[in-house]
C-alpha positions in Angstrom: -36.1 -176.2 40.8 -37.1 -179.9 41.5 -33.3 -181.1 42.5 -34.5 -184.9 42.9 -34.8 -184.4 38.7 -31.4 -183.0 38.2 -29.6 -185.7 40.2 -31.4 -188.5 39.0 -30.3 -187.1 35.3 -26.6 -186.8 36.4 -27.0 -190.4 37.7 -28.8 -191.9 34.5 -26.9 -193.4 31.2 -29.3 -192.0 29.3 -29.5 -188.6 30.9 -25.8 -187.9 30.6 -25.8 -189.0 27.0 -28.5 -186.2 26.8 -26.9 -183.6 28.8 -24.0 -184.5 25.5 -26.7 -184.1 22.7 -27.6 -180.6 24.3 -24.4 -179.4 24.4 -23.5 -180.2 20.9 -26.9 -179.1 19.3 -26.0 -175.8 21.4 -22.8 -175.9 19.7 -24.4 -176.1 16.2 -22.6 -179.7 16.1 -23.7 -183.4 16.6 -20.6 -184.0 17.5 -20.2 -183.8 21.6 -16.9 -183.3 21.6 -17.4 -180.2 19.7 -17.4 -177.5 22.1 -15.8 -174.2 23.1 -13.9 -173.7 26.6 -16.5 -176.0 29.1 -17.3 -172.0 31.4 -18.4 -170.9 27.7 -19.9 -174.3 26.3 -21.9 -174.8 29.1 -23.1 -171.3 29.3 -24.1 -171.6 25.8 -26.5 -174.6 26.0 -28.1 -173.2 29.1 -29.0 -170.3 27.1 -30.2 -172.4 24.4 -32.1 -174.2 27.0 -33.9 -171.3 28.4 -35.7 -170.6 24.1 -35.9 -174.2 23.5 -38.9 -175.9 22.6 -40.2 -179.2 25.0 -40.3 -180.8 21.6 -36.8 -179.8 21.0 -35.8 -180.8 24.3 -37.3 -184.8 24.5 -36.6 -185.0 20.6 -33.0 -184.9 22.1 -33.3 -187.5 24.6 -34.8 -189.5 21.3 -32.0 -189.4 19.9 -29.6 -190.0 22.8 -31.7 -193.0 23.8 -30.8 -194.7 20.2 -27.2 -192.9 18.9 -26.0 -192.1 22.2 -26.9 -195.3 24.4 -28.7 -197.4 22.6 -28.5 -201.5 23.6 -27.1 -202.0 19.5 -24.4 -199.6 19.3 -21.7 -200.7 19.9 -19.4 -197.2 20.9 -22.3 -196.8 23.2 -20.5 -198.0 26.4 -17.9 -195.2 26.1 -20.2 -192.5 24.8 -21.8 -193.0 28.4 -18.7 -193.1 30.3 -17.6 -189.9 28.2 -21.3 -188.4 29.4 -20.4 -189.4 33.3 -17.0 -187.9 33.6 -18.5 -184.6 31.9 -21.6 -184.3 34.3 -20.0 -182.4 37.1 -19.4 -179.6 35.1 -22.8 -179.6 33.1 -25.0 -179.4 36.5 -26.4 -175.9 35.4 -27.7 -177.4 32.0 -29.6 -180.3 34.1 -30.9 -177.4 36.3 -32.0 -175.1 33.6 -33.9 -177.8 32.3 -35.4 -178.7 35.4 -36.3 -175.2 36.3 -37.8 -174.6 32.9 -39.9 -177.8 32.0 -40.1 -179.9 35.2 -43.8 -180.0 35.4 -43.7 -181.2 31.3 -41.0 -183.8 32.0 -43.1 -185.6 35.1 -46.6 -184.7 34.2 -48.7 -188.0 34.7 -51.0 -189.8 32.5 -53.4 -188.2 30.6 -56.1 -190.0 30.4 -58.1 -188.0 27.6 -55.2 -188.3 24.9 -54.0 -191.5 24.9 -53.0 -192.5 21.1 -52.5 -195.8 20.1 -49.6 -196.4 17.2 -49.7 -198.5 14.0 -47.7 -199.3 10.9 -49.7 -202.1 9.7 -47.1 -204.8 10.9 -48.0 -207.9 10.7 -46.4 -209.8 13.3 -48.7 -207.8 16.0 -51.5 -210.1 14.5 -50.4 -212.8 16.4 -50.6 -211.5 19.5 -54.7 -210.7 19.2 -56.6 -211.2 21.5 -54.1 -208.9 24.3 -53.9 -209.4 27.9 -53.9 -212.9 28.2 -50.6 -213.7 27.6 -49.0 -211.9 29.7 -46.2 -214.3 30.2 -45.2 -213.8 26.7 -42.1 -211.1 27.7 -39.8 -209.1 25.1 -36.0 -209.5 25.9 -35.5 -210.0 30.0 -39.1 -209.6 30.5 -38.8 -206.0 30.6 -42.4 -205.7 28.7 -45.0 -208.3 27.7 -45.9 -208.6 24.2 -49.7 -209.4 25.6 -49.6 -205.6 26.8 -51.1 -202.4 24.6 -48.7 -199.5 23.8 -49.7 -195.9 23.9 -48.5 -192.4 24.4 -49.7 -188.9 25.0 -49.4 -187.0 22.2 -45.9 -186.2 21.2 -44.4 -182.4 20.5 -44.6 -182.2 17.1 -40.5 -181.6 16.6 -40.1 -185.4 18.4 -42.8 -187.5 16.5 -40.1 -188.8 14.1 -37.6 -189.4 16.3 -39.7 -191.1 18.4 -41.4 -193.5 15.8 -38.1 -194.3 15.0 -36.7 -195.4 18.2 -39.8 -197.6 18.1 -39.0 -199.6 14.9 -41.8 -198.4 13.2 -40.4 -199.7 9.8 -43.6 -201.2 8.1 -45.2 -198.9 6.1 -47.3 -195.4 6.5 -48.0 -195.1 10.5 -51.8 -194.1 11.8 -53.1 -193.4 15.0 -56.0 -193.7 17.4 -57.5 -192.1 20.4 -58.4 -194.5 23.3 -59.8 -192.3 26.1 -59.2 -194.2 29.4 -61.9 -194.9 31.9 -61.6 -192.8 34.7 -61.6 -196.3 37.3 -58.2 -197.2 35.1 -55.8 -198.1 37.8 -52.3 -196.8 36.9 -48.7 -197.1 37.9 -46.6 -194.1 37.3 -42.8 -194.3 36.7 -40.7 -191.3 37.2 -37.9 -192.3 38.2 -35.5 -195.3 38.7 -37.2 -196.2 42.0 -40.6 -196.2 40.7 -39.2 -199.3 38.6 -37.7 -200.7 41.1 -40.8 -200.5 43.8 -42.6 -202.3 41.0 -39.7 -204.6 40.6 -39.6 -205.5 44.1 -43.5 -205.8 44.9 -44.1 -208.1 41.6 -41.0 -210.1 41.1 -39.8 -212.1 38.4 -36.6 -213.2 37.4 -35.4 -212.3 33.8 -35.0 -214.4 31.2 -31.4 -214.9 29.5 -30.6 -211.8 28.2 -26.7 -212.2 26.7 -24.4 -209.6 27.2 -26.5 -208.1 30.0 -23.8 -206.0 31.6 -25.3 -202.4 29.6 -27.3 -205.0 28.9 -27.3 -205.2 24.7 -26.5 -208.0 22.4 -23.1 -206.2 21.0 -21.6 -205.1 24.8 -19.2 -207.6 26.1 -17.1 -207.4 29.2 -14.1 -206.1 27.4 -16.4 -203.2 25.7 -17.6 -201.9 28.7 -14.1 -201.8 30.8 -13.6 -198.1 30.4 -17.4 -198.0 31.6 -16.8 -199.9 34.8 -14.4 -197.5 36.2 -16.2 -194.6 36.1 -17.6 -194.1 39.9 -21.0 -193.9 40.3 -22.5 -195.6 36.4 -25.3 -197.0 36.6 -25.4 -198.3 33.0 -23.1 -201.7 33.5 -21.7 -204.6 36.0 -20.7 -207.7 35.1 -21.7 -209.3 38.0 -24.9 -209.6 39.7 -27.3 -211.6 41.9 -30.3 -212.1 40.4 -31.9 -209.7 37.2 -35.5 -209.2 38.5 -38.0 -207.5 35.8 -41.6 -207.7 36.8 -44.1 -210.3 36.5 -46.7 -208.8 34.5 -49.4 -211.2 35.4 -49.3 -209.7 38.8 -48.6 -206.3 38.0 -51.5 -206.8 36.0 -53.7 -207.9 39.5 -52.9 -204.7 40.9 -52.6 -202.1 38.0 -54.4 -202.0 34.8 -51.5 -200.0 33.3 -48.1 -198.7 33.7 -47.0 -195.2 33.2 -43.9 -194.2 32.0 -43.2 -189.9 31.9 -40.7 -188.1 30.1 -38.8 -188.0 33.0 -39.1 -191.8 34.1 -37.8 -192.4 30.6 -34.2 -189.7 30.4 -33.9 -190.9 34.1 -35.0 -194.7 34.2 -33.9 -196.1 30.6 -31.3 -198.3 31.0 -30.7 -197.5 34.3 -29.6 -200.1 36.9 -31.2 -199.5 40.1 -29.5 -202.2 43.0 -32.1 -204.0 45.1 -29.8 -205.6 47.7 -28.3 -208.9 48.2 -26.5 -208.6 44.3 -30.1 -208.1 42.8 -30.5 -205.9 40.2 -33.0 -204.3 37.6 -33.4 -202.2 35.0 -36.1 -200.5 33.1 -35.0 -201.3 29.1 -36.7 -201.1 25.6 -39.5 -198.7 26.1 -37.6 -195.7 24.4 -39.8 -192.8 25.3 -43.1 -191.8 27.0 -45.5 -194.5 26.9 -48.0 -196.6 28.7 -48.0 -200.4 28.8 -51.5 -201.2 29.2 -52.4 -204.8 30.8 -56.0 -204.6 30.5 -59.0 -203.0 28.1 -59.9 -200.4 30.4 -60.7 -197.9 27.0 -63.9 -196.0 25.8 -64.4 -196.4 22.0 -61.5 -196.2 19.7 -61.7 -193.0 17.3 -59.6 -191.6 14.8 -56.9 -189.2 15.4 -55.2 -187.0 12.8 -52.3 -188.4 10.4 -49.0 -188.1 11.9 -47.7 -188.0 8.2 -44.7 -190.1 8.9 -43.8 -193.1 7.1 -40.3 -194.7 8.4 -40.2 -198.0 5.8 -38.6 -197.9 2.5 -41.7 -199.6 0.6 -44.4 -197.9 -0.9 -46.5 -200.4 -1.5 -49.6 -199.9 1.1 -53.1 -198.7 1.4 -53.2 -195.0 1.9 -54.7 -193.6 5.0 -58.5 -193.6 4.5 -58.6 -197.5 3.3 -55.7 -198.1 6.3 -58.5 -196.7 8.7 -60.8 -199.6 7.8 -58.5 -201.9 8.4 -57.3 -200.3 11.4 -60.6 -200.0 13.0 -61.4 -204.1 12.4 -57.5 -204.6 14.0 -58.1 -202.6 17.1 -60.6 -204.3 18.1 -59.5 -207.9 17.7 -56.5 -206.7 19.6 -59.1 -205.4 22.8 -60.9 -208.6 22.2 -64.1 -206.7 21.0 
């Protein structure tokens, strides 16, 4: 059992809030509260654990990571303290988890199956060609909107989930493989340190980011007071020294892109990992597996089956076959091909 995984999801927001999910999926319920005695509620989701599906298990996290703990809900704050003063007591469900998909949870970048995600949205158009902009940051800084998303693909049971904690709200969503050159230099995160080393070896401090404390624009100090005196959270302070995110222009000397596991997302996600002196950061935004890719370090772009999924609530666009056209002509304006 790899113990450094099952305290770093004791320790993390977003792995408590999972730990909650579990238990109330074990109890047929998506309510957490709705349990049995904890020796027989407990006992229950580590059995449901030990027949669960990894797609079961991350879709899970999914949802935790936008109902649970998510930066826009507003109950969020005491949803995690709730999660932190129940951990103790749901150790054996993090260590049945770690015992049983461990090697899932942290396995590294695949460099053969890397899928790159569209809707068709438009705004994405103005950030063609990528990787030059690098200073152009979402929120804090905590990504650059000059950067390439993509992700391994998904478990089946977690694709929706997932596409939704992404915003994909345009219309019908298609997909691309980009195989990865085998001289691709990546960064894995898979835990709250990894974010942290990168923090601290390509420094930059964050932008204004109001209501930082979980951080998220509807947390204010007086939201997250019941938060604050749990011992040991990681997911709030109202005071800090400096909010450091990384400076993507030189991560970007270094690394071509940055790997985010299954793990580094239950454990790292809104995590606050202390850097000394007051300083602080905190991985936020990216919402699941995923790489953040700084450079065009890809083979040539080829189709990849239709997920089938389409999150938006308009109809009104090109099926798939006409959508790969215009994919293929978007793709590479975006690689600057």
């Amino acid at each position: 059992m790899d113990e450094d995984l099952v305290d770093s999801v004791l320790a993390s927001p977003l792995g408590v809030c999972w730990l909650n999910v579990l238990e109330a999926r074990a109890a047929g319920s998506g309510d957490p509260t709705a349990r049995g005695t904890e020796r027989e509620s407990v006992d229950a989701t580590v059995e449901a654990v030990a027949s669960m599906t990894f797609g079961a298990l991350v879709d899970a996290a999914l949802f935790a990571v936008v109902v649970e703990a998510g930066p826009w809900i507003g109950d969020a704050p005491a949803r995690i303290a709730e999660g932190y003063r129940q951990a103790q007591r749901r150790v054996p469900i993090a260590e049945a988890i770690a015992t049983r998909f461990s090697d899932d949870l942290d396995a590294p970048l695949d460099r053969s199956g890397q899928l790159w995600w569209t809707d068709g949205a438009g705004w994405l158009e103005s950030c063609a060609p990528l990787f030059e902009r690098l200073d152009e940051v979402y929120g804090a800084g905590e990504f650059t909107f000059s950067g390439l998303w993509t992700s391994a693909d998904p478990p089946p049971e977690a694709v929706v989930e997932m596409l939704g904690a992404w915003e994909y709200e345009t219309g019908p969503v298609s997909r691309w493989w980009l195989p990865v050159r085998p001289e691709a230099r990546v960064f894995e995160i898979r835990r709250p340190a990894d974010w942290a080393r990168l923090v601290s070896d390509h420094p930059r401090r964050a932008a204004p980011h109001p209501g930082w404390e979980l951080p998220g624009v509807n947390q204010h100090r007086q939201d997250v007071a019941p938060l604050l005196g749990v011992t040991g959270q990681r997911a709030a302070r109202t005071a800090v020294g400096r909010h450091l995110v990384p400076d993507w222009r030189s991560v970007a000397e270094q690394y071509d892109g940055v790997h985010l596991s299954w793990a580094g997302f239950v454990t790292a996600e809104g995590c606050i990992s202390d850097l000394g002196d007051g300083d602080v950061t905190m991985l936020r935004y990216w919402f699941s597996e995923r790489t953040l890719w700084l450079a065009d370090v890809f083979g040539d772009p080829r189709p990849a089956p239709d997920p089938g999924v389409d999150l938006s609530s308009n109809s009104h666009h090109p099926p798939l076959p006409p959508r790969r056209t215009i994919d293929a002509t978007f793709i590479r304006r975006l690689l600057g091909r």
